[in-house]
C-alpha positions as CSV (number, residue, x, y, z in Angstrom):
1,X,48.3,168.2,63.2
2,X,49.2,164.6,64.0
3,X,52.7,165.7,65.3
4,X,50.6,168.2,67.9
5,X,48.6,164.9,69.2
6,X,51.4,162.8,69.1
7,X,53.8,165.2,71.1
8,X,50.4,166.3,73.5
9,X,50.4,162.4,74.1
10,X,54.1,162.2,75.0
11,X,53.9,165.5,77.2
12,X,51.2,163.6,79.0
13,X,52.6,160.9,80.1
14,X,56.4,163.0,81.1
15,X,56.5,164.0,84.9
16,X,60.5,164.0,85.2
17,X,63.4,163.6,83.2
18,X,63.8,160.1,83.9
19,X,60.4,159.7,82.5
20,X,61.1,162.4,79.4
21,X,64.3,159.5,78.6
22,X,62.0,156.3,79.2
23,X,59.6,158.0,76.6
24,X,62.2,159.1,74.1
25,X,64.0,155.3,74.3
26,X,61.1,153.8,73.8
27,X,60.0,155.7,70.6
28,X,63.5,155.0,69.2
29,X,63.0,151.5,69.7
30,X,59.3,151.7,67.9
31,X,61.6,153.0,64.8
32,X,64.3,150.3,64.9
33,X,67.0,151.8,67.0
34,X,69.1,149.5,69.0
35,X,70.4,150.1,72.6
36,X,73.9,150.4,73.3
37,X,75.0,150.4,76.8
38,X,78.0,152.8,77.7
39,X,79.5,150.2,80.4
40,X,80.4,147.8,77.7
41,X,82.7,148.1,74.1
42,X,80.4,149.6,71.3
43,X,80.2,146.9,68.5
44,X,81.3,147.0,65.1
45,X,78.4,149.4,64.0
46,X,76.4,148.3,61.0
47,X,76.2,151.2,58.1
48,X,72.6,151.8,58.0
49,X,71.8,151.0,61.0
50,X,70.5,153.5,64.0
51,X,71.2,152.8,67.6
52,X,70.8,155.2,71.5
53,X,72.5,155.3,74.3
54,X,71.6,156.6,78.0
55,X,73.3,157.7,80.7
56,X,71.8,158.0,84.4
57,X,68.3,157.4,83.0
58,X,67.8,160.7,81.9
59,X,69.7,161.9,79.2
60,X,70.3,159.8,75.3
61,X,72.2,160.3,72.8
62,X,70.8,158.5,69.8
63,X,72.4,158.2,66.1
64,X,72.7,156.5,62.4
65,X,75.2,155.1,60.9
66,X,75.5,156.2,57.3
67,X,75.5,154.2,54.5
68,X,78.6,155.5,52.9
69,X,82.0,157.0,55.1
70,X,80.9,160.2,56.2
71,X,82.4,163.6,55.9
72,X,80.2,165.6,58.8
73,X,78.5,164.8,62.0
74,X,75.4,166.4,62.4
75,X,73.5,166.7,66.0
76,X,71.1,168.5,67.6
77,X,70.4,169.1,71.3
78,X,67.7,169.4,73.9
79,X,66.7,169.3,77.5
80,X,64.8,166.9,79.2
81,X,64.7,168.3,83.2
82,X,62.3,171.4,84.3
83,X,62.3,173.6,86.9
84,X,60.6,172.3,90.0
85,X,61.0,171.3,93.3
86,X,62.7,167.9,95.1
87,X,62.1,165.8,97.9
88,X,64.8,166.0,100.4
89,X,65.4,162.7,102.4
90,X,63.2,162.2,105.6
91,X,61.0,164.7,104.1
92,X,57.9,164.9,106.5
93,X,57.2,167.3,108.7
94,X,54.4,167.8,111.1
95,X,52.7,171.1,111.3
96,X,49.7,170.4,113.8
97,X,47.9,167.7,112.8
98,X,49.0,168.7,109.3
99,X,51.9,166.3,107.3
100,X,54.2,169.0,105.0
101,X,56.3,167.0,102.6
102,X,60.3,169.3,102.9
103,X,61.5,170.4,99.1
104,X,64.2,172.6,97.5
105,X,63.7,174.5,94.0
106,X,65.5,172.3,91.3
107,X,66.2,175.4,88.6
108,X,64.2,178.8,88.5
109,X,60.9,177.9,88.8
110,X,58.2,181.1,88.9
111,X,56.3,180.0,92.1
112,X,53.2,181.7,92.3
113,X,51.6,179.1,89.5
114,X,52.4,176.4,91.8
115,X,50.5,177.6,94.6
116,X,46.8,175.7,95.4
117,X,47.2,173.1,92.8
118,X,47.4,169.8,92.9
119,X,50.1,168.2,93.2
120,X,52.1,164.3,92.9
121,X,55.6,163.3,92.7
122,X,57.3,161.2,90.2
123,X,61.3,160.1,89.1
124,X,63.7,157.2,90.1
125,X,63.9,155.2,93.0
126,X,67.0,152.6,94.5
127,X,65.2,149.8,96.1
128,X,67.2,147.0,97.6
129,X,66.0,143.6,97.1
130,X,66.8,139.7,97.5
131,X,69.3,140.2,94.7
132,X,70.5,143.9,95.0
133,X,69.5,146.9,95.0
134,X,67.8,148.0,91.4
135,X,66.9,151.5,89.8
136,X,63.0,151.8,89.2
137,X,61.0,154.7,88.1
138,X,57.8,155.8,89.6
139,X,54.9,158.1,89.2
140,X,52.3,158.2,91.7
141,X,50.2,159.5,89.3
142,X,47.3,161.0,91.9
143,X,46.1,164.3,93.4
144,X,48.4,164.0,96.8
145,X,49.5,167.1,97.6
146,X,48.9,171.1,98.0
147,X,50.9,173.9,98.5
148,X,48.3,176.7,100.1
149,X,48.3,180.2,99.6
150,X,48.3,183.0,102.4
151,X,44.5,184.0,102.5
152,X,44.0,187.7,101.4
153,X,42.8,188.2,104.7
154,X,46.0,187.5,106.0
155,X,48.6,188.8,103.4
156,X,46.5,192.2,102.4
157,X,49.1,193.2,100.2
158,X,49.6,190.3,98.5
159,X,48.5,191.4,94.9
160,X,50.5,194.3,95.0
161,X,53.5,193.2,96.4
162,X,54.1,189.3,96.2
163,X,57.5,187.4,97.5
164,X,57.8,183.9,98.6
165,X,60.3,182.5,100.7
166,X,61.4,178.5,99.1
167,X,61.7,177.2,102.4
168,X,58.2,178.7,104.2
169,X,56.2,179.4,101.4
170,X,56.8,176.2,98.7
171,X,56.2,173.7,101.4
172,X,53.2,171.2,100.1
173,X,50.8,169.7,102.2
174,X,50.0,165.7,102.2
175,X,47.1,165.2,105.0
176,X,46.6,164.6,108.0
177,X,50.4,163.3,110.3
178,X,50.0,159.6,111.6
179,X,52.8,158.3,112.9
180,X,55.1,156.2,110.8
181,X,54.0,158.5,107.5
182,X,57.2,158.6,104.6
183,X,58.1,158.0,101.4
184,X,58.6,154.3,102.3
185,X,55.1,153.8,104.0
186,X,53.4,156.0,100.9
187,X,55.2,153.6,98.3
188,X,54.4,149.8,100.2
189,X,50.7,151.1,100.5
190,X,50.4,152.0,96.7
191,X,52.4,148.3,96.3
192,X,55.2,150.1,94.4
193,X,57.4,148.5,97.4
194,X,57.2,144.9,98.0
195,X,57.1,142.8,100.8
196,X,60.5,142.6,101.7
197,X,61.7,145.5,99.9
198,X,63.5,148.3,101.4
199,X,63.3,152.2,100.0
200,X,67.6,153.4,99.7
201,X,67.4,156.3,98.4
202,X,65.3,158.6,95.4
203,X,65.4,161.2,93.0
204,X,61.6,162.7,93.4
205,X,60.3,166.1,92.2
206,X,56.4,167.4,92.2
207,X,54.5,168.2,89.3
208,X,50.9,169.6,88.7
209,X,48.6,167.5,87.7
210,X,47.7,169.5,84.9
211,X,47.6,167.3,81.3
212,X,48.3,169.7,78.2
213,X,45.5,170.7,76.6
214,X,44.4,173.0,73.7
215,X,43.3,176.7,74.2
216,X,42.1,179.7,71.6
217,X,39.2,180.2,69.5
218,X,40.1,177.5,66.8
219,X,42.5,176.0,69.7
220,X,45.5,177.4,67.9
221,X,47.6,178.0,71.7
222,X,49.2,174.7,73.5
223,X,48.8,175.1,77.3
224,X,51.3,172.4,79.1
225,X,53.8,171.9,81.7
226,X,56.9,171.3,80.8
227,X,57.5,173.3,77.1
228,X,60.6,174.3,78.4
229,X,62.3,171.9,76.6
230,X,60.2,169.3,76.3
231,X,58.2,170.5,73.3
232,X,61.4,171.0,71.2
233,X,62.7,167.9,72.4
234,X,59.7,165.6,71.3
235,X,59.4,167.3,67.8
236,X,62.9,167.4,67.2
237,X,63.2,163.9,68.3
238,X,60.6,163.5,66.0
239,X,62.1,165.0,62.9
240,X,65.5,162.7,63.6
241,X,63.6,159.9,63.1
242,X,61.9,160.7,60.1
243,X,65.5,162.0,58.5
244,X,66.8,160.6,55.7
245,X,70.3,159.0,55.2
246,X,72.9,161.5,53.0
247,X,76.9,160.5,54.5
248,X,76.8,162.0,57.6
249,X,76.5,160.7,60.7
250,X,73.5,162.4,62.6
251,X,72.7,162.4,66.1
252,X,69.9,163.8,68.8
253,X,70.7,164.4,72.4
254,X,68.4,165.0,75.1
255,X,70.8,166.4,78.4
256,X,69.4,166.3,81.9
257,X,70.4,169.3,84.3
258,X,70.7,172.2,82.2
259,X,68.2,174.3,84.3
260,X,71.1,174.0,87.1
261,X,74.2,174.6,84.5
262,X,74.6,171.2,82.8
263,X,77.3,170.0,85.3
264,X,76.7,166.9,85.9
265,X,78.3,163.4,83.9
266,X,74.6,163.5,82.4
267,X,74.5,167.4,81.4
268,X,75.6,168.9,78.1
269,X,78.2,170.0,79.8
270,X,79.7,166.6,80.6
271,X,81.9,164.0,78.3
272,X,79.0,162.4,77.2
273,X,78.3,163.6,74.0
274,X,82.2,163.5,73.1
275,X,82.5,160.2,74.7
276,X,79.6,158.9,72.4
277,X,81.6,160.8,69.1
278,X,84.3,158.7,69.9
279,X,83.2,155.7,70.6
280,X,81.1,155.5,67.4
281,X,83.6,156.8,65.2
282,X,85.9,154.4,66.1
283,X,83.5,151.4,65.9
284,X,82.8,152.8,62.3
285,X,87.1,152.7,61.6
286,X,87.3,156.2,61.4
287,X,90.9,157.1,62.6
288,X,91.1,160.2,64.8
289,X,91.7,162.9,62.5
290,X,89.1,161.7,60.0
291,X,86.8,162.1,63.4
292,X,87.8,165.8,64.0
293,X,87.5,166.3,60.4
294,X,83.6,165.2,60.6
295,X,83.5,167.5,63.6
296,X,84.7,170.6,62.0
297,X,82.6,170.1,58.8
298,X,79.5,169.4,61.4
299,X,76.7,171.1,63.1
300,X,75.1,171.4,66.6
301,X,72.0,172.7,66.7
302,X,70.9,174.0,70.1
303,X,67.3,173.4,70.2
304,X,65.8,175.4,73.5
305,X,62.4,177.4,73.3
306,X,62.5,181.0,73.2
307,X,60.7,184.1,74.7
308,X,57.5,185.4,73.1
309,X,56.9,189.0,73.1
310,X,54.7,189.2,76.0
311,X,51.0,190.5,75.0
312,X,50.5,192.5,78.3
313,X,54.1,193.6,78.5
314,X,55.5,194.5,75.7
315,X,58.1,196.8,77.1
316,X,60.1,193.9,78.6
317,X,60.8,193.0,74.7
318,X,63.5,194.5,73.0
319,X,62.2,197.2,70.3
320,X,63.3,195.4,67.5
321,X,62.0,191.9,67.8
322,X,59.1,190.5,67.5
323,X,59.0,186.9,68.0
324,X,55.2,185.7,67.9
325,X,53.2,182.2,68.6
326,X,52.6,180.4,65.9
327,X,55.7,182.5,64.3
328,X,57.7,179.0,63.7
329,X,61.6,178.7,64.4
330,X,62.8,181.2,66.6
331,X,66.7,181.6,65.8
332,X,68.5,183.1,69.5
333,X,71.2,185.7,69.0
334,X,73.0,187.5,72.2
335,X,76.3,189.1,71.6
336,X,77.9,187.7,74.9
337,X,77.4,184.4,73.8
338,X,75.1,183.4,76.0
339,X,73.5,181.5,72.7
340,X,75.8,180.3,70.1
341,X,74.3,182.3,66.7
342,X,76.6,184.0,64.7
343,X,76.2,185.2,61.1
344,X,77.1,181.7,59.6
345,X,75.0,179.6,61.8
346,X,72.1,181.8,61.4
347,X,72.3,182.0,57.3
348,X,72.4,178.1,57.7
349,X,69.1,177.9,59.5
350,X,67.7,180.3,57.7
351,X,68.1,178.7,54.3
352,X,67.0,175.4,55.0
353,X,63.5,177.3,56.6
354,X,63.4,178.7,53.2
355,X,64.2,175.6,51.3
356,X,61.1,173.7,53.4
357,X,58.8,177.3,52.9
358,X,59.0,177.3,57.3
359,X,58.7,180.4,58.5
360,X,61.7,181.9,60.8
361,X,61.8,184.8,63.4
362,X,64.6,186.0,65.4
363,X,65.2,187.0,69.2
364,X,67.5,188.9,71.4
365,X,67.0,190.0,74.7
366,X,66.5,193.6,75.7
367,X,69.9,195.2,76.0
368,X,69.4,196.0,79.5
369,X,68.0,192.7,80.9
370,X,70.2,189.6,81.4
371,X,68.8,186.2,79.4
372,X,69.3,182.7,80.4
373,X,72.2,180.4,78.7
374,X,71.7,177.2,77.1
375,X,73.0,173.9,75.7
376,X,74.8,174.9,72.3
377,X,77.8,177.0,74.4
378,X,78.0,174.7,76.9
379,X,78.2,171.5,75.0
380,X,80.7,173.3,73.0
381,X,83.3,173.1,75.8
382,X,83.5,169.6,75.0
383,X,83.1,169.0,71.6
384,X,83.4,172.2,69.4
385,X,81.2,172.2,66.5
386,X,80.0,175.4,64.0
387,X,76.2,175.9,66.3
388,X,72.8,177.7,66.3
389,X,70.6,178.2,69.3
390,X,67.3,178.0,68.6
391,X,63.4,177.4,69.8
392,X,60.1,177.8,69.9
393,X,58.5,180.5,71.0
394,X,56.3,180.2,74.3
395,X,54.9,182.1,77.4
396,X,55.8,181.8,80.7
397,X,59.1,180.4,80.5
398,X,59.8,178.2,84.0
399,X,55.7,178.3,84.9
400,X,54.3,174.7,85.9
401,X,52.0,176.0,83.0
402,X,53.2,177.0,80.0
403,X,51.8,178.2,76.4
404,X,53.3,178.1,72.9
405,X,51.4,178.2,69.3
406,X,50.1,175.1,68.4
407,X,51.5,175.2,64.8
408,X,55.0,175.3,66.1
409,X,55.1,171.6,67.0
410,X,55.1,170.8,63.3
411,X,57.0,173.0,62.0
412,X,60.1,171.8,64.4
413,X,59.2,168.1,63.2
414,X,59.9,169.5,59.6
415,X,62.8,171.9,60.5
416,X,65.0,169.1,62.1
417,X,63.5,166.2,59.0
418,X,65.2,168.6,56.8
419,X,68.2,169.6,58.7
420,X,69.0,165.5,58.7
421,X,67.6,165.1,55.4
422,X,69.0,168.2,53.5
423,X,72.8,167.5,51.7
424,X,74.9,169.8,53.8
425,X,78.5,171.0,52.5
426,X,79.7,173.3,55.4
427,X,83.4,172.8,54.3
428,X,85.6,176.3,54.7
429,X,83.3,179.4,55.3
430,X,80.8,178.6,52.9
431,X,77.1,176.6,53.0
432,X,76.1,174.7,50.2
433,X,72.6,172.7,50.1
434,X,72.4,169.9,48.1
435,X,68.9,168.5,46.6
């Protein structure tokens, strides 16, 4: 249970994507990665050697060199942004003696769990100074905020028939209006802005102060915000860094902005992960063919949690599947491609769950509801490589809250150790698993 605590600690400590990146940089660098930064000329890369690079603070690629020339590049792929909700520029209003802070959704966020919580803000700041302006990240890291419900008294319908409007509803509260009250006033009285310093511009979202936390009789259930992705991201980062060395070149990505579509330069949609390919391949000699060769003998995996079969609604699950907490892997199939599964990529997981003894479940959506997309399709535009979608399986997908077994975490550490561990021959239509 170690990887649980660890990952717990992690999730603690992540209140936006910027933060998610900061977290996941500075764990590589704990295990002897190096940082490479895009805007200059990758270096002859050592063999045996590991290194990461970032883009707009919240995505990373990171990678090892192998020992010997490789014949495959293997990666896997998560998400570190959330649904939630931004702070627009000049964002107070006043509402009586009341100060509302103004936010738009960021992704598709269930609202009602936000509601009477509270509430801070966290992400990335521009701050011009004596010398520039510089990029710092900030958490308030305080109960400062509310976003109150409609009494009952008020709203008499409103367990029966619930709706909320982003731009009425979602507004949070802050206190009482003085005059002068902003973003720039709340940072210089915490001290985040100097003397001096002038507030440019910001990327801020809200999050619930909740920490994650451990729920059940034998406390079997992991209650957190930000599951969605953030628990396959951690674990899988996890497993990367324990992988062992076997001629390929490996790589874990964590995108920013797949809740909205990935289209940004930082999403999985982007150049970035190509871009990195490239650039590493080339620092390692390869020519360009021998790169699209370790391309087409290489693996994505997709790694984006799943739906659970919902206890109390069990009709929204399609009749044959039966993805449980606790269940371990979730492999995603939809057959508009919406995840990336086919036959092959789903015997590959599959065997190397039963290589490790992990157990495996598998989800599709109910033929007559419409499922989300994810990374594996998308980054696939860019760089096409033989891919999997899959997850763990949580609850309340896109709550501020969500829950997930406990015993999942692990066994996503050991799933991707042994997908960067395992000897993989995916040449032609065939899978071969080394010892």
């Amino acid at each position: 249970m170690d990887y649980l605590h660890k990952v717990m600690e992690m999730l603690k400590s992540t209140h936006s994507q910027f933060h998610a990146v900061e977290i996941a940089a500075k764990e590589l660098s704990e295990s002897s990665f190096a940082e490479l930064m895009e805007g200059k000329p990758f270096p002859k890369l050592e063999p045996g050697k590991k290194y990461y690079v970032k883009r707009n603070q919240s995505s990373i690629i990171a990678f090892k060199v192998p020992l010997s020339k490789p014949r495959a590049i293997r990666v896997a792929a998560a998400h570190s942004d959330s649904p939630t909700f931004k702070i627009k520029p000049s964002p107070i209003l006043a509402s009586k003696n009341l100060a509302k802070v103004n936010v738009e959704p960021y992704g598709g966020a269930l609202y009602s769990p936000w509601l009477d919580r509270a509430l801070s803000f966290a992400g990335r700041i521009m701050v011009k100074t004596s010398k520039g302006i510089e990029s710092r990240l900030i958490d308030l890291d305080e109960d400062l905020m509310v976003i109150p419900s409609v009494c009952i008294h008020m709203k008499r319908d409103a367990n029966e028939s619930s709706s909320f409007n982003a731009a009425i509803d979602m507004v949070p509260i802050i206190g009482e209006h003085v005059e002068g009250l902003g973003i720039p006033s709340l940072l210089q009285d915490r001290n985040i802005l100097k003397e001096g310093e002038e507030l440019v511009s910001f990327d801020l979202s809200l999050y619930v102060r909740d920490e994650p936390k451990l729920v059940g009789l034998s406390k079997e259930l992991l209650l957190a915000p930000r599951l969605d992705d953030l628990s396959s991201a951690y674990s899988g980062l996890l497993g990367f860094i324990e992988g062992e060395d076997k001629g390929d070149v490996d790589a874990f990505c964590i995108f920013d902005n797949e809740e909205v579509g990935s289209l940004t330069r930082q999403g999985a949609n982007s150049t970035f992960l190509k871009d990195t390919l490239r650039r590493l391949c080339f620092a390692m000699g390869l020519t360009e063919d021998e790169m699209l060769s370790c391309i087409a003998n290489g693996f994505l995996l997709s790694e984006d949690n799943a739906h659970a079969n919902h206890p109390n609604h069990p009709e929204l699950s399609d009749p044959t599947t039966d993805v449980r907490l606790n269940g371990g892997i979730v492999i995603k199939h939809n057959a508009n491609q919406k995840y990336t599964t086919d036959a092959y990529s789903a015997a590959l997981v599959k065997a190397i769950c039963e290589k490790e003894g992990l157990p495996y479940q598998e989800y599709t959506n109910r033929s007559d509801l419409r499922g989300g997309s994810t990374l594996g399709n998308i980054s696939n535009s860019e760089v096409s490589f033989r891919s999997a979608d899959i997850g763990l399986a949580q609850l309340a997908m896109h709550s501020c809250n969500e829950t997930m077994g406990a015993k999942d975490i692990e066994c996503n550490v050991r799933f991707n150790k042994a997908y960067f561990s395992l000897p993989l021959n995916l040449e032609g239509e065939s899978i071969e698993i080394g010892e």
